[in-house]
C-alpha positions in Angstrom: 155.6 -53.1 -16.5 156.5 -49.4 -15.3 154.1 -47.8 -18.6 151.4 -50.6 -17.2 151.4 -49.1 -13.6 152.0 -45.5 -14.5 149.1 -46.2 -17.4 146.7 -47.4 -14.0 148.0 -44.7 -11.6 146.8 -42.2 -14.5 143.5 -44.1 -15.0 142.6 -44.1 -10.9 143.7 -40.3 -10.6 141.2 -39.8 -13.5 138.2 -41.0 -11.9 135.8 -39.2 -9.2 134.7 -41.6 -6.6 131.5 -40.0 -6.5 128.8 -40.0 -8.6 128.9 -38.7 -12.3 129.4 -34.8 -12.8 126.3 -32.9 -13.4 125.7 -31.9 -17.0 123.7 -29.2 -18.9 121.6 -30.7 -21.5 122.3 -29.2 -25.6 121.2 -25.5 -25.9 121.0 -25.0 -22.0 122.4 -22.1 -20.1 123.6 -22.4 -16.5 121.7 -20.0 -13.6 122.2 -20.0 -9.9 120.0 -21.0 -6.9 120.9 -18.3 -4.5 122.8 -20.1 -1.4 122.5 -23.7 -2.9 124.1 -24.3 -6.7 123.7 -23.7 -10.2 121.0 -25.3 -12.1 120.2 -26.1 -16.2 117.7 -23.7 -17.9 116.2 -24.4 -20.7 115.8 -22.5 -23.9 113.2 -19.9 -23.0 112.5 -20.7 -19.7 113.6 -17.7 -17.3 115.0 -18.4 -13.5 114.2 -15.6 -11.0 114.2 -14.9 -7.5 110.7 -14.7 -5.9 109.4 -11.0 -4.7 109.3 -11.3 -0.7 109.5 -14.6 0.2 108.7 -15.7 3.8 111.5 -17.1 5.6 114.4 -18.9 2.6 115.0 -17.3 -0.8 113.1 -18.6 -3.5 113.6 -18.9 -7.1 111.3 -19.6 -9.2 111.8 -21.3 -13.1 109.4 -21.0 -15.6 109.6 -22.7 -18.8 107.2 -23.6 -21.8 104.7 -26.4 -20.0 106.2 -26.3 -16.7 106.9 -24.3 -13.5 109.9 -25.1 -10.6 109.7 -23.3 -7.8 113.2 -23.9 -5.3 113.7 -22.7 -1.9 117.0 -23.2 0.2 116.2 -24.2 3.7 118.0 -25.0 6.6 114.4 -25.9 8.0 114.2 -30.0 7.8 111.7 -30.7 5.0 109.7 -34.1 3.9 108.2 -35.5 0.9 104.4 -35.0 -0.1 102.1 -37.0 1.7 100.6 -39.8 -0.7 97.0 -37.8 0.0 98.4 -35.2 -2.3 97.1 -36.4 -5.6 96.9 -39.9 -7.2 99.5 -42.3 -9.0 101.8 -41.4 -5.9 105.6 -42.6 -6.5 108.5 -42.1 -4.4 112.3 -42.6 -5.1 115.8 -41.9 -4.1 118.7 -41.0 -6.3 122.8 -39.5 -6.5 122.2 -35.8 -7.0 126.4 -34.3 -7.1 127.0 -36.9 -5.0 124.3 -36.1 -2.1 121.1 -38.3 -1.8 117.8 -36.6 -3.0 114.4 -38.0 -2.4 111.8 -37.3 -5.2 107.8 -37.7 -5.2 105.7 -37.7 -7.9 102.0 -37.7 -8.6 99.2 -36.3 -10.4 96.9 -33.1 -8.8 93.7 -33.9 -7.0 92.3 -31.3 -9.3 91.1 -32.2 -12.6 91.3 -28.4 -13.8 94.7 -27.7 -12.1 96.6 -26.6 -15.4 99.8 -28.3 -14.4 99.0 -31.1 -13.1 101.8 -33.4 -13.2 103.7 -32.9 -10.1 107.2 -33.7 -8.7 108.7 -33.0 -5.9 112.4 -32.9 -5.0 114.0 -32.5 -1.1 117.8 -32.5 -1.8 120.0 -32.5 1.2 123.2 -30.6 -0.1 124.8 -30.0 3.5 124.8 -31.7 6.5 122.1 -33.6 7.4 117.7 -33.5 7.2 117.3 -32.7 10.9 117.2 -28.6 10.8 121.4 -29.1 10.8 121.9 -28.9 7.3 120.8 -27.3 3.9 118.1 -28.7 2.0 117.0 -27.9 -1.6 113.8 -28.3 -2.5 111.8 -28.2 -5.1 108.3 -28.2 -6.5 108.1 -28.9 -10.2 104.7 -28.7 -11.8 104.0 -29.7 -15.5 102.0 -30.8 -18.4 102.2 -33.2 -20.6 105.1 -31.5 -22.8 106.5 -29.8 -20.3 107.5 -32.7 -17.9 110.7 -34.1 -20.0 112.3 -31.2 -18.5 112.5 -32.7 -15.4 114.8 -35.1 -15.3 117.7 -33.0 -17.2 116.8 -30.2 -14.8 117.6 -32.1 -11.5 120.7 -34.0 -13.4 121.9 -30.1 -13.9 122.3 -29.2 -10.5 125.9 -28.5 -9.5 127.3 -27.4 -5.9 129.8 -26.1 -7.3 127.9 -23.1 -8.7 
């Protein structure tokens, strides 16, 4: 009876209550979204900070296929209207623990050369109403570059 409880005590200390623990994907290094988190890179892909940016830092990823570019903003920040390209989808889902909304689509322009887009607003602190810090993130892609996507947002870590 004593092993049984000290057995479950061990089991309910072991768990997070959160959500699961963000993960690099095989062969990917970890980089660092200045004032935010880290963040998965892939093989070949370089992660940068952005000459002069306006008002938040900005990195930028750049990858075989695909192009992120992230800005940390304490600024509150929505989704892409659905005007901004066809096949318009929006979601919600755990990021570390902190809700992230997510819209993707496809560019207006047929010769846009990556025209898959998604975009991610990520509200790692406080809350979306200019109170907080907010992530966010425009990811553009082709065909062969999109798979990145989902590891990439699944990397991000606070604790970076």
């Amino acid at each position: 009876m004593r092993l049984a409880v000290i057995l479950g005590f061990l089991a309910l200390a072991g768990c997070s209550g959160g959500s699961p623990q963000p993960r690099l994907s095989q062969g990917w290094s970890a980089g660092v979204v200045e004032g935010c988190c880290s963040i998965g890179i892939p093989p070949g892909a370089k992660l940068a900070p952005a000459a002069d940016p306006i008002d938040d830092p900005v990195t930028l990823l750049r990858g075989s296929g695909f192009e992120a570019m992230i800005t940390v903003t304490s600024m509150g920040t929505g989704l892409p209207l659905p005007s901004s390209g066809t096949d318009y989808r929006t979601a919600t889902r755990a990021l570390d623990g902190r809700e992230a909304r997510i819209a993707s689509f496809v560019a207006p322009d047929a010769s846009d050369r990556l025209p898959q887009k998604r975009h991610v607003v990520w509200n790692f602190e406080g809350r979306n109403d200019g109170t907080g810090r907010t992530l966010v993130m425009s990811f553009a892609c082709r065909q062969e570059g999109c798979a990145v996507f989902e590891p990439l947002i699944a990397s991000l870590d606070l604790a970076g």
